[in-house]
C-alpha positions in Angstrom: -0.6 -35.2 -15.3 -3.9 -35.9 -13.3 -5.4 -35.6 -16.7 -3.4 -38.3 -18.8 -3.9 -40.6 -15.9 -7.4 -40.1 -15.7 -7.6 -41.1 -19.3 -4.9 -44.1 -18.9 -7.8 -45.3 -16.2 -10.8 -45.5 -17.8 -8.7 -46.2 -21.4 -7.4 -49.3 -19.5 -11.2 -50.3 -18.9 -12.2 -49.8 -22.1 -9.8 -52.0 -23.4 -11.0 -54.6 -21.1 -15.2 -54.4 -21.4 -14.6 -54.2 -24.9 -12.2 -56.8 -25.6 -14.8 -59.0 -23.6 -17.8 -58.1 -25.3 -16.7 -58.4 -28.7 -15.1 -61.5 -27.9 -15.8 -63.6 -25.1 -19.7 -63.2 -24.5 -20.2 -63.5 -28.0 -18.1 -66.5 -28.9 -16.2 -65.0 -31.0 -12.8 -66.2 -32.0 -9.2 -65.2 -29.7 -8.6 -62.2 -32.2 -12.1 -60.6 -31.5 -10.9 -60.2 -28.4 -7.7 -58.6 -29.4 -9.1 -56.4 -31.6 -11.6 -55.3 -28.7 -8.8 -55.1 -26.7 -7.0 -52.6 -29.0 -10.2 -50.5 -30.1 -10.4 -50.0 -25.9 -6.7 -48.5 -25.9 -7.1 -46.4 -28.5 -10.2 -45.1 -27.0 -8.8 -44.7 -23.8 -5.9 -42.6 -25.7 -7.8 -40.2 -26.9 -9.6 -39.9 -23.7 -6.5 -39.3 -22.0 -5.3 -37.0 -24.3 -8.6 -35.2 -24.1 -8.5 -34.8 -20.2 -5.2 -33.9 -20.4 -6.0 -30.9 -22.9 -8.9 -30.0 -20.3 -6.6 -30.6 -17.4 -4.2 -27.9 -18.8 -6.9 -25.6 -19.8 -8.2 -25.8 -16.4 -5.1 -25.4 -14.6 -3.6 -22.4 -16.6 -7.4 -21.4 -17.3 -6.6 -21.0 -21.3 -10.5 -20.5 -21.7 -9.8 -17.0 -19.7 -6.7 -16.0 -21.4 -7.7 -14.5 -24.5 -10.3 -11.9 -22.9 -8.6 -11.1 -20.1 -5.8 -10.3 -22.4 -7.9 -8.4 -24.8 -8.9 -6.4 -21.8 -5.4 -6.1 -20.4 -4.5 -4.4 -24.0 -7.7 -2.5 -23.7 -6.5 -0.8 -20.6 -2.9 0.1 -22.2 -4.5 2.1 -24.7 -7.0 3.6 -22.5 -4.4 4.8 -20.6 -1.7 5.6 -23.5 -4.3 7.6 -25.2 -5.2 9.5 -22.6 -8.7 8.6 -21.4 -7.8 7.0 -18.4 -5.6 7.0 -15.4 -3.3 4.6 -14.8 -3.6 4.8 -10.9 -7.3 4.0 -12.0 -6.8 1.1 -13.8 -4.9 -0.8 -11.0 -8.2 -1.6 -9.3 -9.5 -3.5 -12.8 -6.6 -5.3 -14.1 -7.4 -8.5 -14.5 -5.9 -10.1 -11.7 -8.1 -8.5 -9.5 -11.0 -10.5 -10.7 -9.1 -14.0 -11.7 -6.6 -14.2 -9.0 -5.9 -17.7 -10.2 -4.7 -17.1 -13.7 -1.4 -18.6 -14.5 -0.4 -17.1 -18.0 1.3 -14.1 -18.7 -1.5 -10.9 -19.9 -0.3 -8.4 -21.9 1.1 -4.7 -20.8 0.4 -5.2 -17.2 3.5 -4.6 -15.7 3.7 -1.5 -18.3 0.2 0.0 -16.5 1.8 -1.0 -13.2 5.0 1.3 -14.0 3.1 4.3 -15.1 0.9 4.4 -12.1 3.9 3.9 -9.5 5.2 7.7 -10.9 1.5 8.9 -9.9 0.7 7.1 -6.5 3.8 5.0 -5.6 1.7 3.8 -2.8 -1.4 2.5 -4.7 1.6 0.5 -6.7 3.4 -0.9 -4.5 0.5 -2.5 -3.3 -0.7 -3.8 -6.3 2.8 -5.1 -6.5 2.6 -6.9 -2.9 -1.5 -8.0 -3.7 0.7 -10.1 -6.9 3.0 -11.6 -4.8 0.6 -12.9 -2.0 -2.9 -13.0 -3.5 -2.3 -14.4 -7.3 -0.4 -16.8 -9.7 1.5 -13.9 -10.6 4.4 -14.3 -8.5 7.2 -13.8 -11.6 5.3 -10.7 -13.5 5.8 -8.8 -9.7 9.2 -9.7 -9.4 9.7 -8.3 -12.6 8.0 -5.1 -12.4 9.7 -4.9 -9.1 12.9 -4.8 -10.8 11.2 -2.1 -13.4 10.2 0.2 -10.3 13.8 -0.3 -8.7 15.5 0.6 -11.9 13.4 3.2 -12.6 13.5 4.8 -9.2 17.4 4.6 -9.3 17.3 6.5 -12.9 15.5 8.6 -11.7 17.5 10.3 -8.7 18.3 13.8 -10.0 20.3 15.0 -6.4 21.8 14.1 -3.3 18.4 14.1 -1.6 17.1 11.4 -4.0 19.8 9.3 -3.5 19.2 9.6 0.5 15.9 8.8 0.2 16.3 6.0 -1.7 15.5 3.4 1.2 12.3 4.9 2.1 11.2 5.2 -1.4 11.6 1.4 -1.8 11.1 -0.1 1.5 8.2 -1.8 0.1 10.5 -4.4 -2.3 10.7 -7.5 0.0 13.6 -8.9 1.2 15.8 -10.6 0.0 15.2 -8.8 -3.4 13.6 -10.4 -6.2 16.7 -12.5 -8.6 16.1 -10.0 -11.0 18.0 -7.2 -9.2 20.7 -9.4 -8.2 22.9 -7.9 -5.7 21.9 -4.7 -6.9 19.2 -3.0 -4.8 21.5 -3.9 -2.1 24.5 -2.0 -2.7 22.1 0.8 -3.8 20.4 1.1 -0.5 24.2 1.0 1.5 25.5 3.7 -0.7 22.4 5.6 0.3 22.9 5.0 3.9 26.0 6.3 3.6 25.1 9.7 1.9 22.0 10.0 4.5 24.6 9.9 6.9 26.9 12.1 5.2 24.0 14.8 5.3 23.8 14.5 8.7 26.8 14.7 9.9 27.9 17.9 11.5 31.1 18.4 9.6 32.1 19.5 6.3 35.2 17.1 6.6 33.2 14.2 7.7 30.6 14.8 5.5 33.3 14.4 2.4 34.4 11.3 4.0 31.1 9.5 4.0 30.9 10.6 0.1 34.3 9.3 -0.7 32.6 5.8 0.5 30.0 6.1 -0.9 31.4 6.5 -4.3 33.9 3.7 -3.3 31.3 1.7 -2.7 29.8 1.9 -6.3 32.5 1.8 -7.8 32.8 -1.5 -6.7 30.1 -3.1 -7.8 30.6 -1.4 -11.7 33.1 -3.9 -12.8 32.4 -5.7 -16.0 28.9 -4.9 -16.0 29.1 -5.0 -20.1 28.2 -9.3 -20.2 27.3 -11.8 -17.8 29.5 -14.4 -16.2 28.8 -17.2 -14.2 28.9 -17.3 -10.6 31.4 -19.5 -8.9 30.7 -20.4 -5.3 34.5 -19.9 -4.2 36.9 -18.1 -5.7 40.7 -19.4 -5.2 42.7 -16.7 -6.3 42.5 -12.6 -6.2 41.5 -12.2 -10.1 38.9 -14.2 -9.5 37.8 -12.8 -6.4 38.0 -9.7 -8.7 35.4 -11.1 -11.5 33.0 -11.7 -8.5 32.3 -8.0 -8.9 31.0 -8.6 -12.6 27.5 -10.0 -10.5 27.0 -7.3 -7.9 24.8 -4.8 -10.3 22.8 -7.8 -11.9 25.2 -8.6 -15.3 22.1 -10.3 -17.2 19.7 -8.4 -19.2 19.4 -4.8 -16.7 23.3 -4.9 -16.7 23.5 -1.6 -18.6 20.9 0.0 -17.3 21.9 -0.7 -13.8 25.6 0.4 -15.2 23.3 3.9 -16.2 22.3 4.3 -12.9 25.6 3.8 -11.5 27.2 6.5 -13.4 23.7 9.3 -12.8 24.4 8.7 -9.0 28.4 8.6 -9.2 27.9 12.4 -11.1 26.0 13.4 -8.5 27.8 12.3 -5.4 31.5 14.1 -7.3 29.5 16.9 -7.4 28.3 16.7 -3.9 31.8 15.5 -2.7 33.5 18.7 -4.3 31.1 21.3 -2.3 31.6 19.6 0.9 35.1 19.9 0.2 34.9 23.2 -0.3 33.2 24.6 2.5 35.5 22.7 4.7 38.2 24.7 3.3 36.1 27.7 3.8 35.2 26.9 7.3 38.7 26.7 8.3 37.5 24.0 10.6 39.5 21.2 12.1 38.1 17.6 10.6 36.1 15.7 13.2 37.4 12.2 12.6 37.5 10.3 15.8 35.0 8.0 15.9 33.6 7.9 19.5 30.8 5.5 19.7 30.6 1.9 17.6 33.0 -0.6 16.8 35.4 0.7 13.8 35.0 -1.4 10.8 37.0 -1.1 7.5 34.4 0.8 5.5 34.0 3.1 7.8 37.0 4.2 10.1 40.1 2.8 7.6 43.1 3.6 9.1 41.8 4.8 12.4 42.3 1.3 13.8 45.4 1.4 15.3 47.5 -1.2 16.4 46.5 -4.6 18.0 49.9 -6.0 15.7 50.8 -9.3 18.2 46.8 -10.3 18.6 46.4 -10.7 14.9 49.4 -12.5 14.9 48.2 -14.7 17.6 45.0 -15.4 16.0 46.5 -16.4 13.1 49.0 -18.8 14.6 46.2 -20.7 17.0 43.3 -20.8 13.8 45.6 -23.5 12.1 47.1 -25.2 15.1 46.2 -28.9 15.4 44.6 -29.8 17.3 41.9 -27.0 17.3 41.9 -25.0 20.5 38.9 -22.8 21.5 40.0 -19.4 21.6 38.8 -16.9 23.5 39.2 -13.2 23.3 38.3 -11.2 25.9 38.4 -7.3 27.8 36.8 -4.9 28.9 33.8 -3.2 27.7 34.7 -0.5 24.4 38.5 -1.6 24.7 38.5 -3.0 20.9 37.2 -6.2 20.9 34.7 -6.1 17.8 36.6 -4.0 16.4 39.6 -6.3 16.2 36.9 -9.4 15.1 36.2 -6.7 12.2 39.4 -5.9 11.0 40.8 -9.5 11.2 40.3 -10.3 7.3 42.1 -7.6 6.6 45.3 -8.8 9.0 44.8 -12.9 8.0 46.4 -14.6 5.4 43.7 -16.0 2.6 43.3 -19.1 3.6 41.2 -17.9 6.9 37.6 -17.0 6.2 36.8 -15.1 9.6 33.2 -14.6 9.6 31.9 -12.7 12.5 28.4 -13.6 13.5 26.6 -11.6 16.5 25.8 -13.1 20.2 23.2 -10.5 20.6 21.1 -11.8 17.7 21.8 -15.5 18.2 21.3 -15.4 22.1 18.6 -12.9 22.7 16.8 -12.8 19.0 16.7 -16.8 18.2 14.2 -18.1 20.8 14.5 -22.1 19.2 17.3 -24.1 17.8 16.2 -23.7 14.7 16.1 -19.9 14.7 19.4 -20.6 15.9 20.6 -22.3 13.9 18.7 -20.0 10.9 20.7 -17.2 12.1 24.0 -18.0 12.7 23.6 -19.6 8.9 22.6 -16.4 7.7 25.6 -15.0 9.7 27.9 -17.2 8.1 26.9 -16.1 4.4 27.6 -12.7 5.1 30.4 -12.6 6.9 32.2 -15.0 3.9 31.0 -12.7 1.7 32.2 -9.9 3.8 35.7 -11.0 4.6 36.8 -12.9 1.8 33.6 -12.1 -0.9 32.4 -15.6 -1.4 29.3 -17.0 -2.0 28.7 -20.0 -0.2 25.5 -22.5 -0.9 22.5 -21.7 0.9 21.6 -23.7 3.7 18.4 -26.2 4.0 15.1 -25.1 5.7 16.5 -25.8 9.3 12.7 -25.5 10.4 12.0 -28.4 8.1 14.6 -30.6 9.0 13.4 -32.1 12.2 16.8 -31.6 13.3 18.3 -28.0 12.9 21.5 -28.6 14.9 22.6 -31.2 12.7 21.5 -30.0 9.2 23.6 -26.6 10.3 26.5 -29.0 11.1 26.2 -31.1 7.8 25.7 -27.7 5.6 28.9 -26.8 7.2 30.9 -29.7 6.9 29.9 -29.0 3.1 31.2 -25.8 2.9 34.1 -26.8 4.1 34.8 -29.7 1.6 34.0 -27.0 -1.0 36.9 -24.6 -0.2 40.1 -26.7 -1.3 41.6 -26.5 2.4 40.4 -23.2 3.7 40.1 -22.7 7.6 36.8 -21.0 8.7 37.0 -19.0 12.0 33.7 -18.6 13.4 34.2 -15.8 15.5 31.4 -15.3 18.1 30.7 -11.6 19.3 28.9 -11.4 22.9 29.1 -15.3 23.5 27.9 -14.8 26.8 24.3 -14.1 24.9 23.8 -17.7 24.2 23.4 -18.3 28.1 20.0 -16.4 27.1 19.2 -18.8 24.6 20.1 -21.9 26.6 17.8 -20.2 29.1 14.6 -20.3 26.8 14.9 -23.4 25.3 16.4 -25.4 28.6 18.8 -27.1 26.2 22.5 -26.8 26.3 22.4 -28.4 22.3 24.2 -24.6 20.6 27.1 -25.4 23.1 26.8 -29.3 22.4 26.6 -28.2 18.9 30.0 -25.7 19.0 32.2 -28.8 20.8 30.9 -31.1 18.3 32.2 -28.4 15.5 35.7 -27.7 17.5 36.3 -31.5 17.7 34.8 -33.1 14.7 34.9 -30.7 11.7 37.5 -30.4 9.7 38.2 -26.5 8.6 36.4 -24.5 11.1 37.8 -23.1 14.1 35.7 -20.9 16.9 36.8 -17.8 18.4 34.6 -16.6 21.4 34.5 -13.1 22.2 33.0 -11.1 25.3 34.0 -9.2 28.0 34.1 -12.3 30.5 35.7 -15.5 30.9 34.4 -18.9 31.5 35.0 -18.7 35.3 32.3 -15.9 35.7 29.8 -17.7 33.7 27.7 -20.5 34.8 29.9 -24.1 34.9 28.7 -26.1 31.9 30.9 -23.9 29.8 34.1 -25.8 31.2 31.7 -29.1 30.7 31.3 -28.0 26.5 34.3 -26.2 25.5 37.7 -27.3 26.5 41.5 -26.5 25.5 40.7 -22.5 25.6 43.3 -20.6 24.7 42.5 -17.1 26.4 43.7 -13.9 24.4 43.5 -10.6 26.2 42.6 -7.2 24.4 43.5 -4.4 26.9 44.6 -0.8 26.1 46.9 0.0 23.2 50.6 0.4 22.9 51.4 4.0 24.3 52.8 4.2 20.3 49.5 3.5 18.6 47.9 5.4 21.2 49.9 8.2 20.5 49.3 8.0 16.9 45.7 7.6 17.1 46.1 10.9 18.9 47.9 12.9 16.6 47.5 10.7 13.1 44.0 9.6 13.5 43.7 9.8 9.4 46.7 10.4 7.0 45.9 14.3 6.4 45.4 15.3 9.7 46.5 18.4 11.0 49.2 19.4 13.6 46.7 20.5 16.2 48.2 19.3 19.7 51.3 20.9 21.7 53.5 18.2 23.0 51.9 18.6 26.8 48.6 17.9 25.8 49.1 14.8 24.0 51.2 13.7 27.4 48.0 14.8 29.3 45.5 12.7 27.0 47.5 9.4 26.9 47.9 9.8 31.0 43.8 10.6 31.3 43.2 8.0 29.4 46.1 5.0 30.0 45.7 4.1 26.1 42.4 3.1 26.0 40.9 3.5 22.8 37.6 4.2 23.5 38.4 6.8 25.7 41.2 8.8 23.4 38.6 8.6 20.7 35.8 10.3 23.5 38.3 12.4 24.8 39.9 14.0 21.4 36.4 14.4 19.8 35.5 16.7 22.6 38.8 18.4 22.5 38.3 19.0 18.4 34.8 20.3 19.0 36.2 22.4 21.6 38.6 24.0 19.3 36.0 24.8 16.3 34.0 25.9 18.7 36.3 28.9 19.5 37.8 28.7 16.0 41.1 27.8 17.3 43.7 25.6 15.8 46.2 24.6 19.1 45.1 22.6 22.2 46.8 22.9 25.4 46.8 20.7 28.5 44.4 23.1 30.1 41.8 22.6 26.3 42.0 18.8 27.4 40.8 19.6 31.0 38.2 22.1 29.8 37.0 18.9 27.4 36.6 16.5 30.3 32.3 17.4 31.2 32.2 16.9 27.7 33.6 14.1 27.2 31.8 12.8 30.1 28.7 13.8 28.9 29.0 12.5 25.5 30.3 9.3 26.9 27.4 8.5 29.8 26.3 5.7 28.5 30.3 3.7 29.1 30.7 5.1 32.1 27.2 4.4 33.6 27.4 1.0 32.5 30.6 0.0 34.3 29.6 1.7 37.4 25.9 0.7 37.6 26.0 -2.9 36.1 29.3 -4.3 36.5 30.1 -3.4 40.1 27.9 -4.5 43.2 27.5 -2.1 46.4 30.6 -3.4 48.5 32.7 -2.3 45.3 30.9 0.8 44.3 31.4 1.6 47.7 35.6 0.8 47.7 35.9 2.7 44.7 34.1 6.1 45.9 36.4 5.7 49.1 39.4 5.7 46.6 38.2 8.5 44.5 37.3 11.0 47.3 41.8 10.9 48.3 40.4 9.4 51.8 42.0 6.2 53.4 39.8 3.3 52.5 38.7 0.4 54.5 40.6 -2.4 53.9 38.8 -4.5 51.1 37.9 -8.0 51.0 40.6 -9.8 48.6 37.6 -11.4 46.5 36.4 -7.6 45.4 40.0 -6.0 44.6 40.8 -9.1 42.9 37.7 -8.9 40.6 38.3 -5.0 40.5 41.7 -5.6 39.3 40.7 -8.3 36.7 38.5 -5.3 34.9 41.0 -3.3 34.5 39.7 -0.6 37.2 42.1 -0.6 40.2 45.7 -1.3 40.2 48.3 -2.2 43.7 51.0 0.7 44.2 53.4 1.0 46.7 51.2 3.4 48.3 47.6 1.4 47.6 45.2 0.8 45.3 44.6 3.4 42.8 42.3 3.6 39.5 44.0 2.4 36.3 42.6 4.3 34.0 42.3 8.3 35.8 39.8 9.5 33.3 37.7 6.5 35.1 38.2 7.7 38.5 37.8 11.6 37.6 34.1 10.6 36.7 33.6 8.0 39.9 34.9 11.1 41.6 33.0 14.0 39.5 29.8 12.3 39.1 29.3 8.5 39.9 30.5 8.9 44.1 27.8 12.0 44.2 24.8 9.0 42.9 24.2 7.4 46.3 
């Protein structure tokens, strides 16, 4: 471009010295002139079409093509023929000397491959010199893919597969367009089988592999040709043709399809021994999941209940106009978990996407890496919940404005969804007082009103373990019509069934007392009968035993307690103050306590920790007040 107008310029002058000096300083007739005229444009013509040509050649520096190529082929054959190494020839590709060329060299990405089975090390970093030091941006990208491909093929046993992520935690991220959505789902099935080989149960350890092979085959469907990509999909089959995508469909299709099937052998194969020795252990299947919010993927059907809050949710995420709702408990009662499980318990036209208060509060430090990460929030929970793919949003650092070009890329989705409602659910709200801290601007609260009252489609769900009245007052200023939905402790029936039916195949392992004993130690909260039964189940392979009593669940309790220091400790150290710490060890010794200020019981009561009897206060949950009692009263 800078060439032809170079050439257009001094053409354009030409046409007018020459036109004048064949024309009007010699006195020569009108049509001199014209004819000087037209000799100066088809000079300047061919000038612009030779600085062009030399603009081009400069620019893809053609002059250096043909050697470095010829040396590029050079080193192929030195290598292929066995002279050299091809570790070796990394340090004297071409690149290294000319890290301006443009064009494409010959067998580079060949020499590349070879050397990454020798030194993966020495490749990968030949790989990342590419991407940041040359021109060469698409030949990495493509041996990228080469390397990722290969290294899947390549995984010969359940080791390989684990390692997987640490083999390739060199390939940036996201991945380069040639893997797709491959690399990925790759790297989450191999989570799951590293975790799988950690685990310290046969039975658990099957689970994790029947995921795992879930997982892939997931992403196998129609692999065989390539489809377009539709940002939203309106109905289930094509929901279901989404899948055609997730292993790359183009031109690796097959062999990603290849490596799907190596790693699927291998995982049956591993599957079937864990299976195995679970029957030969004899042991009872450790499936309560003590720790972590449950998600689908993981813990299935251990979610129990929670029935009337999805109903709830449901009802209040269309209802116009748009309330704020806020759902709210106590700490480990259930509350990400129900924000997890919620697309599995909405109809399809909600899109809850669940984005996280820790990282937009604490994390973000600005408004646009705000704004940056509750956008990238947004794509995966959609993709998550209802597996769509929604445009990607502008460069909010860019904009000048990151508030309002989140707002607008919003309003854009929603136009783009044929009536969906969007229900941004915020986990650990309370984090954004953190963020409003750094910045000293109230804007991501400005910016949630604005989106409750002005946006058509999206609704916002807050969810934490406090309500507005405990935080500071500009969240009544922001955020108004709140409707408040309380998670608490579980039906006694889904309590009981998470007890004795945590998973389909369970076993008949409790007498009638002791599941009487766990519910009362407990009072239904989840957390706690997931703690409490994990320990009990240990308890019993530990003795290699298949029964528990009322007196295994007692024996369970220091372990449970032990196991679970981390809930405990946190209520009692950084949710209560002195003058409660104080009423509670009073109340857990069997001793008459002093008669409390109303403020404190009333806030004690409000977490779920003390409830009024006839005969005074008492702890709700007893579990809680063995362990003020046991351990937390003997902490002065």
């Amino acid at each position: 471009m800078w060439g032809v107008a170079y050439g257009m310029l001094v053409g354009g002058a030409l046409s007018i010295v020459m036109g004048v000096l064949f024309g009007g300083m010699l006195g020569m007739p009108l049509m001199w002139v014209v004819h000087g005229i037209e000799i100066g444009v088809l000079t300047g013509t061919v000038l612009s079409m030779a600085f062009a040509l030399a603009s081009v050649a400069g620019v893809w520096r053609v002059p250096f093509w043909l050697p470095e190529s010829i040396w590029s082929v050079f080193l192929f054959l030195w290598i292929r023929l066995g002279a050299g190494n091809p570790v070796e020839a990394l340090g004297i590709l071409p690149q290294r000397f000319d890290e301006l060329i443009r064009l494409p060299l010959p067998f580079v990405g060949q020499i590349i491959l070879e050397a990454y089975r020798d030194d993966p090390g020495a490749a990968a970093e030949t790989v990342r010199y590419l991407f940041d030091s040359t021109n060469q941006q698409k030949l990495a990208a493509k041996v990228t893919a080469a390397i990722a491909l290969d290294s899947l093929l390549r995984c010969n046993n359940i080791g390989d597969i684990a390692d997987i992520a640490d083999t390739l935690d060199w390939v940036p991220q996201p991945p380069p367009e040639e893997l797709g959505e491959a690399l990925p789902l790759f790297l989450e099935v191999a989570q799951d089988v590293r975790a799988a080989l950690e685990s310290d149960s046969f039975y658990r350890r099957a689970e994790l592999l029947r995921a795992a092979i879930r997982r892939l085959e997931s992403g196998r469907i129609g692999l065989s040709y390539p489809i377009s990509f539709p940002i939203y999909y309106e109905s289930s089959v094509r929901r279901l043709e989404s899948g055609r995508l997730r292993l790359g469909a183009g031109r690796h299709g097959a062999r990603f399809a290849q490596a799907v099937g190596g790693w699927q052998s291998i995982l049956e194969e591993a599957l079937r021994t864990a299976e195995e020795r679970a029957r030969k252990a004899g042991e009872i299947p450790q499936v309560y999941i003590a720790g972590s919010s449950l998600t689908p993927d993981k813990a299935g059907e251990r979610f129990k209940g929670r029935r009337d809050i999805f109903r709830e949710v449901g009802r209040l995420a269309v209802e116009v106009p748009k309330p704020t709702l806020l759902l709210h408990g106590g700490r480990r009662v259930g509350k990400s978990s129900v924000l997890n499980y919620l697309h599995h318990h909405l109809g399809s036209d909600i899109v809850p996407v669940v984005a996280d208060g820790h990282k937009l509060g604490e994390v973000a430090a600005t408004l646009d890496g705000f704004a940056s990460a509750l956008a990238e929030e947004i794509l995966e929970g959609a993709r998550k919940s209802r597996n769509m793919r929604l445009p990607r949003p502008p460069d909010f650092a860019e904009s000048g404005e990151p508030l309002l070009a989140l707002m607008r890329w919003m309003e854009e989705i929603a136009a783009g969804t044929g009536g969906k409602t969007f229900l941004l659910c915020l986990d650990e709200y309370e984090r954004l007082e953190e963020l409003v801290g750094k910045t000293g601007d109230k804007a991501p609260l400005g910016f949630l009103r604005h989106l409750i009252q002005s946006v058509p489609n999206w609704t916002v769900l807050l969810s934490g373990s406090h309500v507005f009245s405990e935080l500071s007052p500009y969240w009544y200023d922001y955020l108004i019509n709140v409707q408040a939905i309380h998670v608490s402790y579980l039906d006694e029936p889904d309590a009981r069934e998470l007890i004795v039916h945590p998973v389909s195949d369970f076993p008949d392992v409790y007498e009638p007392e002791a599941v009487e004993k766990i519910l009362h130690l407990t009072r239904c909260h989840p957390y706690l009968i997931q703690l409490l039964c994990s320990q009990v189940v240990k308890l019993l392979n530990r003795e290699k035993r298949k029964r528990a009593t009322p007196d295994d669940v007692e024996a369970a309790l220091p372990w449970a307690f032990e196991r679970g220091d981390g809930f405990f400790r946190e209520l009692w150290q950084h949710q209560m103050n002195d003058a409660e710490r104080a009423l509670l060890r009073a109340i857990a010794s069997g001793g008459e306590p002093p008669e409390p200020p109303e403020g404190i019981v009333r806030r004690l009561i409000r977490l779920e920790v003390l409830e009024a009897t006839a005969e005074g206060y008492r702890f709700q949950v007893p579990m809680i007040g063995r362990w003020v009692a046991e351990i937390g009263a003997k902490e002065m």
